[in-house]
gemmi code that builds the backbone of each chain (N, CA, C; Angstrom):
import gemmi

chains = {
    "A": [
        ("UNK", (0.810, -1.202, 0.000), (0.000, 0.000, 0.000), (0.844, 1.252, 0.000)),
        ("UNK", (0.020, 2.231, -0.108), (0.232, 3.856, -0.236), (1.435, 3.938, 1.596)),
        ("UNK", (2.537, 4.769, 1.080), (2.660, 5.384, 2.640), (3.275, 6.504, 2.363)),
        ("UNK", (2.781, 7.561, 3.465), (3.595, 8.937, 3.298), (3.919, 9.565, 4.472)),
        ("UNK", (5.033, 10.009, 3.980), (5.948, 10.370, 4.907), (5.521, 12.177, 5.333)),
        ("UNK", (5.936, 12.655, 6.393), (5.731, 14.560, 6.323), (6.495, 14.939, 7.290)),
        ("UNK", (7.560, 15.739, 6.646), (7.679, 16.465, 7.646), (8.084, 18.303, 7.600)),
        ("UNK", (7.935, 19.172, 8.446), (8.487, 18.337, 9.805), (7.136, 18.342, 10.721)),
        ("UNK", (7.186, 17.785, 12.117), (6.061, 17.537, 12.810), (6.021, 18.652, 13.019)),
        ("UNK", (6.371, 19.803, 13.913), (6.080, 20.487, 14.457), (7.008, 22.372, 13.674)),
        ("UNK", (6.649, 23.031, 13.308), (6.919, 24.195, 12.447), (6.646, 25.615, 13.282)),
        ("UNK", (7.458, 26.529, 13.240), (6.970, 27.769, 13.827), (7.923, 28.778, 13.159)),
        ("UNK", (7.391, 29.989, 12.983), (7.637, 30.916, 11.546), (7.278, 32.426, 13.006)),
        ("UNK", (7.808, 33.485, 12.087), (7.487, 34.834, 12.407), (6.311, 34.764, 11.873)),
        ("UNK", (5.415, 35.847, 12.223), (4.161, 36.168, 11.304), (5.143, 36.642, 9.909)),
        ("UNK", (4.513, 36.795, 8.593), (5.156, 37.423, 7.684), (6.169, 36.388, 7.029)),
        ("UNK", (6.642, 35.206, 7.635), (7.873, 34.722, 6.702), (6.916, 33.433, 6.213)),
        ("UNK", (7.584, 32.990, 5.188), (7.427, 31.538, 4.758), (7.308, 30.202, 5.355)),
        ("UNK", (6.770, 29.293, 5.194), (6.428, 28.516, 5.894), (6.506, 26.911, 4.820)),
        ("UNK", (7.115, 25.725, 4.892), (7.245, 24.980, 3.867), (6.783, 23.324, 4.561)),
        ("UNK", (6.229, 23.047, 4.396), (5.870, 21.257, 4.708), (6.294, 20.448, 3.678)),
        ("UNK", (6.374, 19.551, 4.079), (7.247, 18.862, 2.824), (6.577, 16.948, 3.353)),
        ("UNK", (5.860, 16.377, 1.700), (5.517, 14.886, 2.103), (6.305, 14.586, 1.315)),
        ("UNK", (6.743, 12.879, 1.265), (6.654, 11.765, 0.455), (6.037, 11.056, 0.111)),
        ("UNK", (5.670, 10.032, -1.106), (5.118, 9.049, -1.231), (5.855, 7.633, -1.938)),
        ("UNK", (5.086, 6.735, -1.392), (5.991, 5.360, -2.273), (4.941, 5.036, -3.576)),
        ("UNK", (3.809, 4.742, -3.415), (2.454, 4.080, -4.744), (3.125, 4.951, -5.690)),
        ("UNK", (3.994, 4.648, -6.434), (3.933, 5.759, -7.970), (2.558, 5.886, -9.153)),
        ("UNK", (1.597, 5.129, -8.798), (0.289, 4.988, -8.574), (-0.367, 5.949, -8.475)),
        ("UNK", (-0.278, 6.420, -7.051), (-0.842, 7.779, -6.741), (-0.774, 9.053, -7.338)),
        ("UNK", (-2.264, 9.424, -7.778), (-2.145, 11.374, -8.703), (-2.860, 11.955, -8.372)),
        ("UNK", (-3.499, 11.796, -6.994), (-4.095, 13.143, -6.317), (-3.672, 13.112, -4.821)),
        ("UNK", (-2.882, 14.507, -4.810), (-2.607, 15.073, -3.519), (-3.481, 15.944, -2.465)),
        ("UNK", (-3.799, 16.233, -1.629), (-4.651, 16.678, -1.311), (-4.118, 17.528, 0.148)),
        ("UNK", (-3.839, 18.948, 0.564), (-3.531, 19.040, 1.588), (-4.635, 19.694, 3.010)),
        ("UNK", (-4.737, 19.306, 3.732), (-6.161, 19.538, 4.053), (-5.129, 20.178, 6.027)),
        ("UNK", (-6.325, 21.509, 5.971), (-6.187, 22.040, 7.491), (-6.823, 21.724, 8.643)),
        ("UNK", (-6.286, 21.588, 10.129), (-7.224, 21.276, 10.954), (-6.920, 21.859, 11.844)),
        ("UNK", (-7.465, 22.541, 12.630), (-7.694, 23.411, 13.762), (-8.251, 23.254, 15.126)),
        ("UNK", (-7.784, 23.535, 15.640), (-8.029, 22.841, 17.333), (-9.532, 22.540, 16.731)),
        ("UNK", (-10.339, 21.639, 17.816), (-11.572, 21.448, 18.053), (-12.365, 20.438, 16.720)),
        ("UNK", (-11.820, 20.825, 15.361), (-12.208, 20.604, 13.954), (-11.928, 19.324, 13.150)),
        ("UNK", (-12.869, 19.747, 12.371), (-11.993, 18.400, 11.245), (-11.619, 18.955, 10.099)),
        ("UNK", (-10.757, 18.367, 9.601), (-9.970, 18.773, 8.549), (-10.465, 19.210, 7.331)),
        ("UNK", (-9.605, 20.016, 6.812), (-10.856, 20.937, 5.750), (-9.723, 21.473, 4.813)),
        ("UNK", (-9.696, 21.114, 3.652), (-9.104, 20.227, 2.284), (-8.978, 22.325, 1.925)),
        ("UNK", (-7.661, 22.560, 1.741), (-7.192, 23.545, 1.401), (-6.148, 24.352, 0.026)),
        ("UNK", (-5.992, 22.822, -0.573), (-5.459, 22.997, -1.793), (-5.167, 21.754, -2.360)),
        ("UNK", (-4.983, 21.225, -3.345), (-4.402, 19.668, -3.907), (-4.152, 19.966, -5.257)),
        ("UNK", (-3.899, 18.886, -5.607), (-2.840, 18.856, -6.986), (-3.012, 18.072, -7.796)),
        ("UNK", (-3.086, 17.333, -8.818), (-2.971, 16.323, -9.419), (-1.723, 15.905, -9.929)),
        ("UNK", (-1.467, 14.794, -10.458), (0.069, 14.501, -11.416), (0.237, 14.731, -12.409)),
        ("UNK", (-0.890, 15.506, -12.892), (-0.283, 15.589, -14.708), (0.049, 17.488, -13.971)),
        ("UNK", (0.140, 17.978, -13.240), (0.949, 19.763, -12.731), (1.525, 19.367, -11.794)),
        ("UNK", (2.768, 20.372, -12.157), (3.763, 20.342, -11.277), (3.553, 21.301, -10.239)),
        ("UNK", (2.654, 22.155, -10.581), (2.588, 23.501, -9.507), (1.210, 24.133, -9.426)),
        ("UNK", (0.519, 24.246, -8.512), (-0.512, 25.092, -8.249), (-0.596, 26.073, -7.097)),
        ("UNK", (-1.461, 27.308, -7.340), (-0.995, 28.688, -6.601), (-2.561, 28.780, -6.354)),
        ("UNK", (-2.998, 29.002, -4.505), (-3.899, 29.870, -4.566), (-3.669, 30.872, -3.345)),
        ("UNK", (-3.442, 32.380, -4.105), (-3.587, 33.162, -3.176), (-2.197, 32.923, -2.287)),
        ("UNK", (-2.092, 32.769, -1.122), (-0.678, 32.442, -0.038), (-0.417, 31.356, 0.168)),
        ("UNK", (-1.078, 30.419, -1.012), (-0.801, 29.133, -0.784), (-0.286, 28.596, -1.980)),
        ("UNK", (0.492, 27.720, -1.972), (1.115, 27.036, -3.543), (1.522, 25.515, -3.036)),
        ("UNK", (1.324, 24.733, -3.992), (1.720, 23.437, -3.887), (2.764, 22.962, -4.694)),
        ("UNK", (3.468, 22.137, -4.631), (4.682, 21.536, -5.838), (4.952, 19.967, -5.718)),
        ("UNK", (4.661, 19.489, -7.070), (4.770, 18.476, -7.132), (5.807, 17.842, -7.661)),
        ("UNK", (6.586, 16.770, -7.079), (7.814, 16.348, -8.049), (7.686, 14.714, -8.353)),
        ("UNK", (7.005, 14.419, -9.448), (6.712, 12.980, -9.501), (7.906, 12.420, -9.792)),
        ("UNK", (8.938, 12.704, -10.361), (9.907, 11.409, -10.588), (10.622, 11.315, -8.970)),
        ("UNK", (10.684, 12.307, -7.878), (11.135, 12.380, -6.988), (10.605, 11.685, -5.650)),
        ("UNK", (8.823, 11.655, -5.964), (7.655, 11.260, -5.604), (7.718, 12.055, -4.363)),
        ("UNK", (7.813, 12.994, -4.213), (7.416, 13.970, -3.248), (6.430, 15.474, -3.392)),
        ("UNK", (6.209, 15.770, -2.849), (5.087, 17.154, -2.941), (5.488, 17.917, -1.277)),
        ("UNK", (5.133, 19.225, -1.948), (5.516, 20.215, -0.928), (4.400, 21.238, -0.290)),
        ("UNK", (4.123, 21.849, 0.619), (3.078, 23.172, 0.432), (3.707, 24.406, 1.427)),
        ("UNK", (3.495, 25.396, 0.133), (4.292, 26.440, 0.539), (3.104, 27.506, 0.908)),
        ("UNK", (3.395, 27.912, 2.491), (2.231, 29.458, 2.558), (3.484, 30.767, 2.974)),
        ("UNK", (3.304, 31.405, 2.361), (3.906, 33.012, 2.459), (3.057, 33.638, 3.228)),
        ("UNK", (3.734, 34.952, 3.398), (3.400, 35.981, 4.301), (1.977, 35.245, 5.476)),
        ("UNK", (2.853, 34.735, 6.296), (1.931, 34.089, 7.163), (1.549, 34.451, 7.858)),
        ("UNK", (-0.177, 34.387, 8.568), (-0.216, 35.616, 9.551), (-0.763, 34.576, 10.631)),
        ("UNK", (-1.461, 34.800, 11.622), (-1.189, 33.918, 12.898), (-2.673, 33.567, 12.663)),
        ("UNK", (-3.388, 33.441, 12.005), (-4.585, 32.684, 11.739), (-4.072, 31.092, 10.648)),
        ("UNK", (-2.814, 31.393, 9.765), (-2.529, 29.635, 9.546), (-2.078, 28.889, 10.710)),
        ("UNK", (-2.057, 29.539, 12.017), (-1.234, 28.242, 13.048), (-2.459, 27.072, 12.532)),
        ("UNK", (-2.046, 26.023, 12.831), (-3.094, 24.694, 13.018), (-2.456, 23.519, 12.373)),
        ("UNK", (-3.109, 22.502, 12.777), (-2.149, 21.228, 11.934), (-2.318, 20.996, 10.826)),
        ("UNK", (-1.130, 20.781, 9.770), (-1.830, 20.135, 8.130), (-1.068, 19.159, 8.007)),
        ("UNK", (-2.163, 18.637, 6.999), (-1.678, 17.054, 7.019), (-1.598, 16.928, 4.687)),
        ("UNK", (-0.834, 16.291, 4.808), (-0.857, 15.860, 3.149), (-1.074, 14.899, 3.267)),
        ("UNK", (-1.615, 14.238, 1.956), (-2.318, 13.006, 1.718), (-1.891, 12.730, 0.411)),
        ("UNK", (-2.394, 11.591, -0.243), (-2.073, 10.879, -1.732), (-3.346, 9.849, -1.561)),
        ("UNK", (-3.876, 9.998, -2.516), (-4.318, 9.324, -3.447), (-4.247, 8.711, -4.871)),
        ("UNK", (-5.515, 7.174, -5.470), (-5.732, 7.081, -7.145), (-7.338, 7.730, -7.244)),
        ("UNK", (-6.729, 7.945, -8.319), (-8.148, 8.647, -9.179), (-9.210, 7.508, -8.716)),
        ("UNK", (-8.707, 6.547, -9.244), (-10.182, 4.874, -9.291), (-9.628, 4.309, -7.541)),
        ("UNK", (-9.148, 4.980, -6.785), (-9.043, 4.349, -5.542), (-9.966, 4.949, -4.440)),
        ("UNK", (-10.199, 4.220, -3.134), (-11.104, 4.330, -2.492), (-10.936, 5.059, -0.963)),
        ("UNK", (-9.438, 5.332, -0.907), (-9.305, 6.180, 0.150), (-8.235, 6.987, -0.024)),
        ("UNK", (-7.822, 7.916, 0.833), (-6.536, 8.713, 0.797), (-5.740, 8.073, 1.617)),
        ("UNK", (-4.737, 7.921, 1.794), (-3.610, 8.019, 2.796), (-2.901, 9.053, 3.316)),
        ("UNK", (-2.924, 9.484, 4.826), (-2.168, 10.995, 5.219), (-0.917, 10.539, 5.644)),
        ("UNK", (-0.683, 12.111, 5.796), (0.911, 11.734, 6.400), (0.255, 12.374, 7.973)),
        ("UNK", (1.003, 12.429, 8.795), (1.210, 12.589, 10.350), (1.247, 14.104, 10.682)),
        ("UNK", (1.111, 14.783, 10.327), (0.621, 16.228, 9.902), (1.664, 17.062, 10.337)),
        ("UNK", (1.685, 18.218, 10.406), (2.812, 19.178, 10.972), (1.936, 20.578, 11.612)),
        ("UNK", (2.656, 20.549, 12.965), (1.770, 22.122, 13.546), (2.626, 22.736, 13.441)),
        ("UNK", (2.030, 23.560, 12.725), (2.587, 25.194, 12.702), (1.563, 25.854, 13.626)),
        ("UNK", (2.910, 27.105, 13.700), (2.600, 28.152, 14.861), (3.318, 29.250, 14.473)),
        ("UNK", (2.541, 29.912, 14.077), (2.634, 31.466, 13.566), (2.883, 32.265, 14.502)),
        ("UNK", (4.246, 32.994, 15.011), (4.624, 34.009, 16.081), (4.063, 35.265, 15.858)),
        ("UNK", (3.242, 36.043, 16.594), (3.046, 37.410, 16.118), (3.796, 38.394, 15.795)),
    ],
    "B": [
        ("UNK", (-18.232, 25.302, 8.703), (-18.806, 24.343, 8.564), (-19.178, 23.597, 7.278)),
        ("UNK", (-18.477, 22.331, 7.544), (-18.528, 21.370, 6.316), (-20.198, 20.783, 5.831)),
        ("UNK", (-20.924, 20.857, 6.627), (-22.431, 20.367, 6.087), (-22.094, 19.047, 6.413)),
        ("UNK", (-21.373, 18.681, 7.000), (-20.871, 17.053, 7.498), (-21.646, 16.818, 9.267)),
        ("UNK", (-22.488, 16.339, 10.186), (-22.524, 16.415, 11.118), (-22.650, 14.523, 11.931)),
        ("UNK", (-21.976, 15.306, 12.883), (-21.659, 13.296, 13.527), (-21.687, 14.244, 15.257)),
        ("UNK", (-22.546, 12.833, 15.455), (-22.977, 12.687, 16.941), (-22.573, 11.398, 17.544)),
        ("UNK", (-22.640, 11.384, 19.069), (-21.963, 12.652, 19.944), (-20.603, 13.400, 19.353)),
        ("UNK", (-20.710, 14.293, 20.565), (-19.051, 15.177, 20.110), (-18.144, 14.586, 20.721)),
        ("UNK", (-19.023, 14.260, 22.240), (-18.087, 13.872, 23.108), (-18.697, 11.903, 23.810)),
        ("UNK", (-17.713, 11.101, 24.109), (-18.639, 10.137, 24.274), (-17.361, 9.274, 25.199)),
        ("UNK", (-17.653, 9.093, 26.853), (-16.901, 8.519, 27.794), (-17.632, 7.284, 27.990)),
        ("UNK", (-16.257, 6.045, 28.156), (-17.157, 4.832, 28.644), (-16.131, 3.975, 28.850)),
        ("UNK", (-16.423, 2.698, 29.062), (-15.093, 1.859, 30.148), (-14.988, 0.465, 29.082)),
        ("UNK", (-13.926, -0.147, 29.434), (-13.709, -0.919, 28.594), (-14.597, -2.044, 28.461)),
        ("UNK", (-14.674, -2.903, 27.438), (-15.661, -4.001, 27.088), (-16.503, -3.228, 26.417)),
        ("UNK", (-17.228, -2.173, 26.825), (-18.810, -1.757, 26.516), (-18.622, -1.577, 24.842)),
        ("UNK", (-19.639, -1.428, 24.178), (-19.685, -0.983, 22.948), (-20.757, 0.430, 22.790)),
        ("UNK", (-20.282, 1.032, 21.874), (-20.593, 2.579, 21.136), (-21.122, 1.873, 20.127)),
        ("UNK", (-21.668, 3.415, 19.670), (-22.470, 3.509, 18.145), (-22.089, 5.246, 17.955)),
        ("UNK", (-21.021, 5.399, 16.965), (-20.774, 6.999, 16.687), (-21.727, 6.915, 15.147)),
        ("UNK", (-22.379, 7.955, 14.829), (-23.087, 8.334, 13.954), (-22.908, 9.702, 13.259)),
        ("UNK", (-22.959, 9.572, 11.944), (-22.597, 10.676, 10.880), (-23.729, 11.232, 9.802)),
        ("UNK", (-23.832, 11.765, 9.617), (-24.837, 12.359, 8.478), (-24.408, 13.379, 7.891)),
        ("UNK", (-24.137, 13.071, 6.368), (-23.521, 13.342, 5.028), (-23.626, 14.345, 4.684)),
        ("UNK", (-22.954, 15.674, 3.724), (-23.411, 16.590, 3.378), (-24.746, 16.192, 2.115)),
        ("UNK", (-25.647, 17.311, 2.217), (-26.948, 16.772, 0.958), (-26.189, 16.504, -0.282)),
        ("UNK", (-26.728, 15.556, -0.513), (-26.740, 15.313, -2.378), (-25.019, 14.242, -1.998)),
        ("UNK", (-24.243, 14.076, -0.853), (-23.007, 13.146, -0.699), (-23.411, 11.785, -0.681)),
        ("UNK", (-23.020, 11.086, -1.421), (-23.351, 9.195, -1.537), (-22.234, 8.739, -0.966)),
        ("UNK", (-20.956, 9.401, -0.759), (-20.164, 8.879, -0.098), (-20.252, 9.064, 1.310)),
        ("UNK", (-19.226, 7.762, 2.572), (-18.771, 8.368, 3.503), (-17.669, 7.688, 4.247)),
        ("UNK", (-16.789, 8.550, 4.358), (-15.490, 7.624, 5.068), (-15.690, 7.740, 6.893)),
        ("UNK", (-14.978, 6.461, 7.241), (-14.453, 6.835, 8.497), (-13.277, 6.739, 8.725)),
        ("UNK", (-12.666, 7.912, 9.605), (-11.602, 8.042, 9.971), (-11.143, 8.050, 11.374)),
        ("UNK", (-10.143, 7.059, 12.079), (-9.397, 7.333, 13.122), (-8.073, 8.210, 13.498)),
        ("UNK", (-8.151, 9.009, 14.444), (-7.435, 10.095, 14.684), (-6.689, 10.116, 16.056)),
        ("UNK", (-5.624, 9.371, 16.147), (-5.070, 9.155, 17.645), (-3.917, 10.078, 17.937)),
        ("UNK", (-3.411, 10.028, 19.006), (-2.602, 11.529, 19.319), (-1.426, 11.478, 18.594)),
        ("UNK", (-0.625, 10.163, 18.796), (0.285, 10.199, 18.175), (0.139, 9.773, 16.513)),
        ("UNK", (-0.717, 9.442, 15.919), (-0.744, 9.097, 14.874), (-1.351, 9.948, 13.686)),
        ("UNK", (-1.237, 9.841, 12.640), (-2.516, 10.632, 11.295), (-3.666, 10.248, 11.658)),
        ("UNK", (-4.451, 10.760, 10.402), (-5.708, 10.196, 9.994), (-5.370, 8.613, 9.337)),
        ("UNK", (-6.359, 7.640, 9.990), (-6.229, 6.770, 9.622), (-7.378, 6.143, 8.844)),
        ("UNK", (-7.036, 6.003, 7.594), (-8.620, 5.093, 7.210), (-9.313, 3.874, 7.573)),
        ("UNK", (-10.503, 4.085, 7.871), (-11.281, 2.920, 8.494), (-12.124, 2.259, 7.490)),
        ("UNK", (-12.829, 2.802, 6.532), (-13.784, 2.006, 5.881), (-14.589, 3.227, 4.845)),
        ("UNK", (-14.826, 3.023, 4.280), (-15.886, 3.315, 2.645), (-16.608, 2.960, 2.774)),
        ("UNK", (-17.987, 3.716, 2.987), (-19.439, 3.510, 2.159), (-19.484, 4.276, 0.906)),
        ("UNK", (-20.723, 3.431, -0.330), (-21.102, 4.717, -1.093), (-22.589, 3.857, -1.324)),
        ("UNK", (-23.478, 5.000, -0.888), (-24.580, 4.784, -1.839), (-24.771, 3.565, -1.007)),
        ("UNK", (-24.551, 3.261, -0.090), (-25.330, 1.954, 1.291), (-24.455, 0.408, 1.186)),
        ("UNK", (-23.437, 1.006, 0.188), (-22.643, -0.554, -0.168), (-20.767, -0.392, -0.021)),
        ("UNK", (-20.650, -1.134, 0.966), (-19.239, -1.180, 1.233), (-18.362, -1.207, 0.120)),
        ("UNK", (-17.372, 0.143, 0.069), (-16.726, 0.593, -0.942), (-15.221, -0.260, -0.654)),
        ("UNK", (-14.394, -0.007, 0.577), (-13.204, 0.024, 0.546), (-13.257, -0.103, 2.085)),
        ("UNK", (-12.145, -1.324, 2.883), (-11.568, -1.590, 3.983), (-10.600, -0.806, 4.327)),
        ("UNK", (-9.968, -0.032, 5.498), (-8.881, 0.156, 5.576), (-8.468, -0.505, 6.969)),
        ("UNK", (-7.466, 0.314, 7.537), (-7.170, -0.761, 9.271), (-8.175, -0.826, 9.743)),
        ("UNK", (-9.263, -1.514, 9.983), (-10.403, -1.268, 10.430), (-10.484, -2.935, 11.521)),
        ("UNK", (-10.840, -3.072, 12.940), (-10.211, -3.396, 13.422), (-11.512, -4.588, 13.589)),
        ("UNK", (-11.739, -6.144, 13.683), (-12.813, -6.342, 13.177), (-13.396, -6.763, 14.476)),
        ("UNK", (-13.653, -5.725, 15.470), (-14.616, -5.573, 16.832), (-15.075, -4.235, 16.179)),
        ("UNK", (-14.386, -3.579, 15.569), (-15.371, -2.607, 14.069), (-15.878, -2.644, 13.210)),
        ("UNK", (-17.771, -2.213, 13.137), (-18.276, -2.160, 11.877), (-18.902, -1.313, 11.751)),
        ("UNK", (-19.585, -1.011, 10.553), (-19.998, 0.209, 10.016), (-21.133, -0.151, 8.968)),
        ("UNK", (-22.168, 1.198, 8.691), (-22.992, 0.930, 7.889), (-23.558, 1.866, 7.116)),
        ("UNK", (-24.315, 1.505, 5.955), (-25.013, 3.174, 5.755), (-25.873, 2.862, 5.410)),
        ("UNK", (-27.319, 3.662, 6.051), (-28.500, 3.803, 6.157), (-29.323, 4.301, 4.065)),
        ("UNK", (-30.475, 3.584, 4.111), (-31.113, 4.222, 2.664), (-31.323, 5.656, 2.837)),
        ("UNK", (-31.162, 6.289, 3.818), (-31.142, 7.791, 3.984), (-29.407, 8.114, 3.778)),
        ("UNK", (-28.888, 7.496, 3.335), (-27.044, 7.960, 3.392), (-26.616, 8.587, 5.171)),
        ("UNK", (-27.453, 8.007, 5.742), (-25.819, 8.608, 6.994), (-25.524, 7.297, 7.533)),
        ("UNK", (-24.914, 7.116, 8.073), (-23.401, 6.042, 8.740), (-23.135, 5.695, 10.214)),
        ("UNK", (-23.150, 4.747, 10.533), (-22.558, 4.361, 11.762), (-21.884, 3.778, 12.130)),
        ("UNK", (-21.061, 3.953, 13.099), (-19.354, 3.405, 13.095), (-20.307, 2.450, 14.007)),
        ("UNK", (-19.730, 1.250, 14.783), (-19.728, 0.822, 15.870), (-19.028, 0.120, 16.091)),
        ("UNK", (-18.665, 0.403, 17.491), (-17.051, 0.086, 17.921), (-17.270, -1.143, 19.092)),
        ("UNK", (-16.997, -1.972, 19.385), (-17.425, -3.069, 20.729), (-15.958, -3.393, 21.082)),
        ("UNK", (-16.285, -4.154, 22.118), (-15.111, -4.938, 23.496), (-13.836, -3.615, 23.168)),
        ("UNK", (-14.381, -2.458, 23.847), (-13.901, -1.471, 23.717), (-12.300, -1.810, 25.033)),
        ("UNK", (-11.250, -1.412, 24.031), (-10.213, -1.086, 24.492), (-9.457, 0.299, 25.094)),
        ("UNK", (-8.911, 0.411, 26.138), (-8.125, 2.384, 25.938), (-7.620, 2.209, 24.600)),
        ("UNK", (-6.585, 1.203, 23.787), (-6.591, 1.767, 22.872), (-7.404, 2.536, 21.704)),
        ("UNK", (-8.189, 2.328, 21.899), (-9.635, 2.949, 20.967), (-9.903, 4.445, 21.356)),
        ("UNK", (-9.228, 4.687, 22.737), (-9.316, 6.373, 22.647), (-8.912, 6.983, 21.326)),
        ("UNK", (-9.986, 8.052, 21.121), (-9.306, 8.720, 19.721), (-10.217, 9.403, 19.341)),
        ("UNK", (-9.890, 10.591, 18.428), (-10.840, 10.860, 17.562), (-11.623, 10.541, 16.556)),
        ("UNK", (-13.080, 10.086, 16.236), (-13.418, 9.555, 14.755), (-13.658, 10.831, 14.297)),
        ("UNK", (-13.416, 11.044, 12.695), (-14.147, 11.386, 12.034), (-14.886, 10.924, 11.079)),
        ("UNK", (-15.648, 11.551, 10.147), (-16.280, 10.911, 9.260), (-16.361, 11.969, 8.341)),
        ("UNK", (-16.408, 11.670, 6.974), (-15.695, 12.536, 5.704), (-17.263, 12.100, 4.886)),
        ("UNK", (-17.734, 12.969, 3.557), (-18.644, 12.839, 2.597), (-17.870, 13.218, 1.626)),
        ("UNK", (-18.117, 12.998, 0.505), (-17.789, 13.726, -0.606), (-19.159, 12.804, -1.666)),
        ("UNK", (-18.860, 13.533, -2.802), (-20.420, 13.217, -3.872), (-20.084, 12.081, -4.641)),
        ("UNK", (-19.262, 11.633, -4.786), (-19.018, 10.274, -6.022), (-18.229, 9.357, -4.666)),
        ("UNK", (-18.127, 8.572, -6.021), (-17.591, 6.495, -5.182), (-16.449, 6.527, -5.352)),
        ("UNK", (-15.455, 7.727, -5.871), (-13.919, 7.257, -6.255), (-13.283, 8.148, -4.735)),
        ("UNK", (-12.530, 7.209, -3.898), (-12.480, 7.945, -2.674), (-10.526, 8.729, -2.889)),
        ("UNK", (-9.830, 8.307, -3.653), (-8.854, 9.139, -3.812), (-8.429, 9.926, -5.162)),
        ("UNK", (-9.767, 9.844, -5.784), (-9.818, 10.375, -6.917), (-10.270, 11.904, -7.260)),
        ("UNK", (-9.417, 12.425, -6.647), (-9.373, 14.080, -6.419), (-11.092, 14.788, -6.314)),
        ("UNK", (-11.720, 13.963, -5.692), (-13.002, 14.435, -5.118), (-12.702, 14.669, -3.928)),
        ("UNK", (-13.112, 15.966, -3.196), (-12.699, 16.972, -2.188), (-13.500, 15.882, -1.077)),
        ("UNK", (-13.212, 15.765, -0.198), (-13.733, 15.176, 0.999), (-14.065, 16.422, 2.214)),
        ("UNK", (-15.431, 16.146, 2.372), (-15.532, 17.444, 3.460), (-15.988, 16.776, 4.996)),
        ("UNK", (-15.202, 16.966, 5.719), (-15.172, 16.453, 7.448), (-15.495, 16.669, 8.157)),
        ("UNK", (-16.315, 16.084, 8.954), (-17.378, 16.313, 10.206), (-16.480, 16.746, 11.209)),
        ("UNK", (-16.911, 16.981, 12.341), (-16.476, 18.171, 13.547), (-15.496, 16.988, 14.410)),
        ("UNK", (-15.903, 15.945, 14.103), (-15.796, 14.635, 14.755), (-16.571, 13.948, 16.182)),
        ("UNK", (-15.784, 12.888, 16.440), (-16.391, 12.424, 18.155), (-15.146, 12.142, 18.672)),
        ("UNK", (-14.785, 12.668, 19.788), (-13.882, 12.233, 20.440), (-14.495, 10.985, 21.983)),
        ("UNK", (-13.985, 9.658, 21.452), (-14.061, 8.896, 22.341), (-12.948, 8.743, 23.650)),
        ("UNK", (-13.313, 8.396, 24.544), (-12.551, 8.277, 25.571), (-13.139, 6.967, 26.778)),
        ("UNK", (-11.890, 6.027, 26.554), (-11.908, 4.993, 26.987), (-11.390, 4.531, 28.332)),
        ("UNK", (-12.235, 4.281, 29.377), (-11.606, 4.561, 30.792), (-11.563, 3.076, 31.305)),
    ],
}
model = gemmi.Model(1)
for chain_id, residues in chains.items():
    chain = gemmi.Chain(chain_id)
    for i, (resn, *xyz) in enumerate(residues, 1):
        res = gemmi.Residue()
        res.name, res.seqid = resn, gemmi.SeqId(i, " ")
        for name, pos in zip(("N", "CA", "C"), xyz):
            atom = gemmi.Atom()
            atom.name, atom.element = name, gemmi.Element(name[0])
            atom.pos, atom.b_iso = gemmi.Position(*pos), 0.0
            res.add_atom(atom)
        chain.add_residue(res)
    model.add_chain(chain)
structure = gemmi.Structure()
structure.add_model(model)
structure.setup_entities()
């Protein structure tokens, strides 16, 4: 099966600087990424993803990067302000498959 | 808010006993996953419904089963309850049967169980 790796667990940034998570995957199989936010109390709530046929997608302070021959994916948020603290988790999926697989998520914590 | 809702939020009880956590789908979702959420671990997949017919197994532990109602919502039920079983469930909808097939999954608030 699918396994993915993330790191790092735990992340903390100035408000304002960059912020980078970084997964792996093994299924070379897998072509949908999916990175999803969760916030104390919540459930996770799907904030950008990717497919394998792009290498890169941008929304707003958020961007994703995909490197399939490398089989890793990244998610990048800029100018961070202290409302992204919370945990995110990346995932992989198949198009014709029936679940995702996450990775172990990473908290960030946005310094004011 | 995801339009995802699962009851209880909160649900204490001692070992052996068995639960029933329950989910109800966003409208017009045929899908629904369950997910386990332990402190040290990810989201873990538990099981696939779509449309009232078992889609997909994941670690799903088999003193665990699950179901889905002709109204589409879902029930985990968990028996000869262990502490390990403390954890968070959630439970996920999305509108089609392909569960990693870049259909957005939207996630209930969850239940946090707690096993004494």
């Amino acid at each position: 099966g699918e396994n993915v790796e993330q790191h790092p667990s735990t992340l903390s940034v100035q408000e304002g600087d960059s912020a980078v998570i970084k997964c792996t995957y093994s299924d070379s199989a897998s072509n949908y990424f999916p990175w999803y936010k969760q916030e104390l109390g919540k459930g996770p709530q799907l904030i950008i993803d990717i497919r394998s046929n792009v290498g890169e997608k941008k929304d707003q302070r958020i961007a994703v990067t995909l490197n399939k021959t490398a089989k890793h994916f990244s998610l990048h948020i800029t100018e961070t302000q202290p409302e992204d603290s919370a945990v995110y988790f990346c995932a992989a999926g198949r198009s014709l498959g029936n679940q995702f697989y996450f990775g172990t998520g990473t908290s960030l914590t946005v310094i004011p | 808010d995801s339009g995802v809702t699962q009851t209880p939020k909160h649900l204490i009880t001692a070992t052996g006993q068995r639960v029933t956590l329950r989910c109800s789908p966003r409208s017009g979702d045929l899908s629904v996953y369950w997910y386990q959420q332990s402190l040290d671990q990810g989201l873990q997949f538990l099981i696939h419904y779509y449309n009232g017919e078992e889609r997909a197994k994941g670690n799903i532990l088999e003193r665990f089963s699950a179901q889905q109602f002709p109204d589409l919502h879902s029930e985990l039920n968990l028996s000869s309850l262990e502490l390990g079983d403390s954890a968070l469930y959630f439970c996920a909808s999305s509108v089609v049967a392909s569960g990693g097939g870049g259909n957005e999954q939207f996630f209930g608030p969850g239940t946090r169980l707690t096993v004494l």
